[in-house]
C-alpha positions as CSV (number, residue, x, y, z in Angstrom):
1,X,-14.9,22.8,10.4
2,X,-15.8,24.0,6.7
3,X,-19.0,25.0,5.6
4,X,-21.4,24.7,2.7
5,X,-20.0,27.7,1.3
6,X,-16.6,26.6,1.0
7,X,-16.0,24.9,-2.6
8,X,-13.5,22.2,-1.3
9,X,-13.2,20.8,1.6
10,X,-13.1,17.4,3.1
11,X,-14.0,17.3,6.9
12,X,-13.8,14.2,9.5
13,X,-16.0,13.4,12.3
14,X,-13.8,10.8,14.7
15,X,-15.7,8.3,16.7
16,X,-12.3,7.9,18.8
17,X,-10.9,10.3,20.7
18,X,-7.4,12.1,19.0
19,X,-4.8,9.7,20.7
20,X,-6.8,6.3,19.7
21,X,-7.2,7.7,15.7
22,X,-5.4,6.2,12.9
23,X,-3.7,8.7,11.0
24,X,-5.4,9.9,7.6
25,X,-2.4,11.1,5.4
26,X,-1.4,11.7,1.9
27,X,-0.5,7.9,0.5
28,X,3.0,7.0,0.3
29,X,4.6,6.4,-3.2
30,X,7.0,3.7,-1.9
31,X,5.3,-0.3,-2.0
32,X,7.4,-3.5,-1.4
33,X,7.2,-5.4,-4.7
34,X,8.8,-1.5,-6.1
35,X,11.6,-2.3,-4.0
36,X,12.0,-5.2,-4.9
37,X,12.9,-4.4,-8.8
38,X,16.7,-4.2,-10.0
39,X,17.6,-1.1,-8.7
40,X,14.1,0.0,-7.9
41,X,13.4,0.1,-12.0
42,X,9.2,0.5,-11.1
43,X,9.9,3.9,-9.3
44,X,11.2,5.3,-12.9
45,X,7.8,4.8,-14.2
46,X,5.9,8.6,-13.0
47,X,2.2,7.0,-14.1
48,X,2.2,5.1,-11.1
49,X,4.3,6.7,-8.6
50,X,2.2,9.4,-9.4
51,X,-0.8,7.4,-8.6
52,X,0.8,5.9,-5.5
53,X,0.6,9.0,-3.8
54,X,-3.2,10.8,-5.6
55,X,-5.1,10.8,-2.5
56,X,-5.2,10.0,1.2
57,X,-4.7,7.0,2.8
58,X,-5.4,5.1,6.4
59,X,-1.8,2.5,7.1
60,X,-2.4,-0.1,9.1
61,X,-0.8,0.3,12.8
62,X,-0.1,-3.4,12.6
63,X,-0.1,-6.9,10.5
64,X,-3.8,-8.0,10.2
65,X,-3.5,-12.3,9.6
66,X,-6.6,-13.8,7.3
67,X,-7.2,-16.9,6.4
68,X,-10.7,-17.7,4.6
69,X,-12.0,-21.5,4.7
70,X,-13.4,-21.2,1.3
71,X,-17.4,-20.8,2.3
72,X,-19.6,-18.4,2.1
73,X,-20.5,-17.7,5.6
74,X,-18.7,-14.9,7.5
75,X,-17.3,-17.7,10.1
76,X,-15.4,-19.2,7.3
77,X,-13.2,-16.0,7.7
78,X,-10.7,-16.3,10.5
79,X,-9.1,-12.8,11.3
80,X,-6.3,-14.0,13.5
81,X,-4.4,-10.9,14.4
82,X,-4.9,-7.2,14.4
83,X,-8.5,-7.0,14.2
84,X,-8.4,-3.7,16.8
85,X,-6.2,-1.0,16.4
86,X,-5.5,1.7,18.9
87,X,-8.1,0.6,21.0
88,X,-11.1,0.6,18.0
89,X,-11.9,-2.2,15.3
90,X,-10.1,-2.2,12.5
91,X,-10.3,-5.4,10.7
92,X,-13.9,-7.6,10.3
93,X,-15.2,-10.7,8.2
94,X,-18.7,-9.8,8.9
95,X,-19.4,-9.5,5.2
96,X,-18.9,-13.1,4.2
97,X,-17.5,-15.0,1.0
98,X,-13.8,-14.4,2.4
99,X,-14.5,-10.2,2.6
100,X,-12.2,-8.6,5.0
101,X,-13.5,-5.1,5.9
102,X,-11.4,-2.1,6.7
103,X,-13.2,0.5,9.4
104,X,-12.4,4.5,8.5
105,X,-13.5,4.7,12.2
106,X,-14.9,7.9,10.8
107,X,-17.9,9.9,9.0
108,X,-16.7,12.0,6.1
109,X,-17.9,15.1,5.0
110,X,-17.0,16.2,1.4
111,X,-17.9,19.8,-0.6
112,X,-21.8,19.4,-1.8
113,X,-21.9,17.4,-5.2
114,X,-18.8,15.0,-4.3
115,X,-18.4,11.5,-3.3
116,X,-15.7,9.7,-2.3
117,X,-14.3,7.0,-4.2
118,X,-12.7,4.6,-1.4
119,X,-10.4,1.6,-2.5
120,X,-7.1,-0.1,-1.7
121,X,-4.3,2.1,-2.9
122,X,-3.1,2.1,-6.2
123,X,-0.5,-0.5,-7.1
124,X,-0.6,-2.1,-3.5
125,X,-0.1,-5.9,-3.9
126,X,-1.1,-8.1,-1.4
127,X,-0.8,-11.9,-2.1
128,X,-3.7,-13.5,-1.8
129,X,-6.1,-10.4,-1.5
130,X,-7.8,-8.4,-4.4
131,X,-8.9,-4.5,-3.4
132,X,-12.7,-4.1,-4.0
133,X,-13.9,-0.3,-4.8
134,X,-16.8,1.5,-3.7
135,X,-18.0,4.8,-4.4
136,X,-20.3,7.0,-1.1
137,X,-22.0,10.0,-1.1
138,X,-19.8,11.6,1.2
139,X,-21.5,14.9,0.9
140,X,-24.3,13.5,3.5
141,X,-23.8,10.3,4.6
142,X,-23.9,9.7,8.2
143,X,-22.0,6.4,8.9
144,X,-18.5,5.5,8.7
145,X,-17.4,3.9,5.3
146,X,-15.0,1.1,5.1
147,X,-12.6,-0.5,2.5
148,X,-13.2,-3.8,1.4
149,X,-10.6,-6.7,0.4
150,X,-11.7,-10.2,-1.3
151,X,-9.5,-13.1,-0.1
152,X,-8.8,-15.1,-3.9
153,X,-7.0,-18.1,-2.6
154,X,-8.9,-20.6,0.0
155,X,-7.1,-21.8,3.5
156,X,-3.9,-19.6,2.7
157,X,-2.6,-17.2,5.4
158,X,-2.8,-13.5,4.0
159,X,-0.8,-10.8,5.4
160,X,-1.8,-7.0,5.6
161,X,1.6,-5.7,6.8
162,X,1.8,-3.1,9.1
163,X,2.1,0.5,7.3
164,X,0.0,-1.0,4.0
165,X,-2.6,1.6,3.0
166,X,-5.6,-0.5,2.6
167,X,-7.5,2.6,3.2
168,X,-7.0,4.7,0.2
169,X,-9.7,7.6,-1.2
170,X,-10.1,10.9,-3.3
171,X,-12.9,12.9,-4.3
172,X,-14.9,13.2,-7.4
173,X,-17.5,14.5,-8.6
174,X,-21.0,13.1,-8.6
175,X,-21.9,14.2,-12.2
176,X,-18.8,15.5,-14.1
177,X,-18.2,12.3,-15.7
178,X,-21.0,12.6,-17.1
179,X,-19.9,15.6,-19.5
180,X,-17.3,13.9,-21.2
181,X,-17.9,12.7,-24.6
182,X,-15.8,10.4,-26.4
183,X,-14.9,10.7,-29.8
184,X,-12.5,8.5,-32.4
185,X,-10.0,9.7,-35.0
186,X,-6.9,8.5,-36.4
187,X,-3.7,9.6,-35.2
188,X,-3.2,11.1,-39.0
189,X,-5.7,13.6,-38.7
190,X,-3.6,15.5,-35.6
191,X,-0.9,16.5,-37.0
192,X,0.9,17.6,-33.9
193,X,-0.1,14.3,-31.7
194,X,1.2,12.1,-34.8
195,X,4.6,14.1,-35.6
196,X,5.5,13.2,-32.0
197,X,4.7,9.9,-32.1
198,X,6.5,9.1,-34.8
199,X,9.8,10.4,-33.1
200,X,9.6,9.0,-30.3
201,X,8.8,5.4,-32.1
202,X,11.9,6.1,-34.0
203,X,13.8,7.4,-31.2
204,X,13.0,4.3,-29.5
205,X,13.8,1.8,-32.3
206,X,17.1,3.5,-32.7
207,X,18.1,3.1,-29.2
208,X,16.9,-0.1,-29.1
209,X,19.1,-1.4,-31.9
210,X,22.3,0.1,-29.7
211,X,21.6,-2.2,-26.5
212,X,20.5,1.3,-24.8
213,X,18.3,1.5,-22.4
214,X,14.8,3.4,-23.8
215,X,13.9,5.2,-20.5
216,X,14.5,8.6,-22.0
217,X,12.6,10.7,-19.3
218,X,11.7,12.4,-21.9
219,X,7.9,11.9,-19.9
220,X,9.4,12.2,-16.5
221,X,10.5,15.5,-17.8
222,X,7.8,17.0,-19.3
223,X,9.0,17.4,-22.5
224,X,7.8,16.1,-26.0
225,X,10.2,14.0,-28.5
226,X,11.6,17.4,-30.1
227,X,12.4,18.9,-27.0
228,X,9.9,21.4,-26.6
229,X,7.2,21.6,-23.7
230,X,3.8,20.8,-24.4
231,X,1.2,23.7,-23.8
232,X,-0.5,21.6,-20.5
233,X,1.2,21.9,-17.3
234,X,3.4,18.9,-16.3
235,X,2.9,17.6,-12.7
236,X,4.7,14.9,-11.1
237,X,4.0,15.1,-8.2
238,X,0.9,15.4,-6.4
239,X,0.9,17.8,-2.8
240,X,-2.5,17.2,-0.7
241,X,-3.6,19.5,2.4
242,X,-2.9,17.7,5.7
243,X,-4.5,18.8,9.1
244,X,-2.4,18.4,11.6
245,X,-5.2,17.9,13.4
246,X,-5.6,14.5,12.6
């Protein structure tokens, strides 16, 4: 257990004992429709496989089968399988309007002044389903959050698959984003920003016009157009505390 003096720290209270809990874990950076490009072409992109895996994650322990009727009313959403998991619910429709609610089975405790922002995780694709995002003051809630999904397509049977992380969070700050202010320029007046531009829009044309393929790393590495690193430290990967306690 952390305390309030401790500047990060995310704590867990279970409502089920250790060997009925769904696993919290860092999110994984693989997703079927990625798999399923030539030669798994979507992993080579590092903006999302880097999202894939910022933050933790809750996988499903088995399918969960939906089908909404198209009303309203919370009956018009018929969970067919999976609803409990390990013992606990996992799955509801209690919501309404074709809503299928995911249970963290869980109250969170963050570091004072941050929330957690709680969504389906990044680039996960489930026909049929759209993720819905909410945002809880984690720092002193006392109830278990959940993770909503809208059904989009009336009397069609959606599948969450077994191992999908429809549970996905990370913290943030309740007033940081407040601090940033935004500011416009033309690309001419940073000299540095628009000499590497340029290159790499010429670099890119000229490979291009070969029949070569344009994925130069040149991102993936780090490195800008010339070569040389920039002065910000490149990550690519993202490496999230675990308690094996879970």
């Amino acid at each position: 257990m952390n305390t309030e003096t401790d500047n990060y720290f995310l704590d867990f209270y279970h409502l089920a004992p250790e060997e009925n809990r769904l696993k919290i874990e860092q999110a994984p950076v693989t997703r079927k429709w990625m798999d399923d490009t030539s030669m798994g072409y979507a992993y080579r992109c590092l903006p999302m496989t880097y999202a894939n895996r910022h933050g933790w994650c809750v996988r499903l322990e088995q399918d969960v089968e939906v089908v909404w009727g198209g009303e309203g009313n919370s009956e018009s959403t018929t969970i067919i399988c999976g609803r409990d998991q390990k013992g606990f619910r996992m799955a509801d429709n209690g919501t309404g309007n074709g809503i299928v609610t995911f249970h963290l089975n869980a109250v969170p405790r963050t570091s004072p002044d941050f929330n957690l922002w709680i969504m389906g995780a990044p680039n996960l694709v489930i026909p049929g389903a759209s993720p819905l995002s909410g945002v809880v003051e984690s720092d002193w809630m006392f109830s278990s959050p959940t993770s909503n999904w809208k059904i989009t397509e009336p009397n069609k049977l959606v599948v969450f698959k077994k191992g999908d992380p429809v549970i996905f969070f990370i913290p943030i700050h309740k007033t940081e984003l407040e601090k940033f202010k935004i500011t416009h320029h033309e690309l001419s007046e940073n000299e540095e920003m628009h000499k590497h531009f340029v290159e790499h829009a010429a670099w890119r044309h000229e490979t291009e016009s070969k029949g070569e393929s344009v994925f130069g790393k040149m991102y993936l590495r780090g490195v800008n157009p010339d070569g040389n690193k920039p002065k910000s430290e490149h990550l690519h990967k993202t490496r999230l505390h675990l308690d094996k306690e879970n």
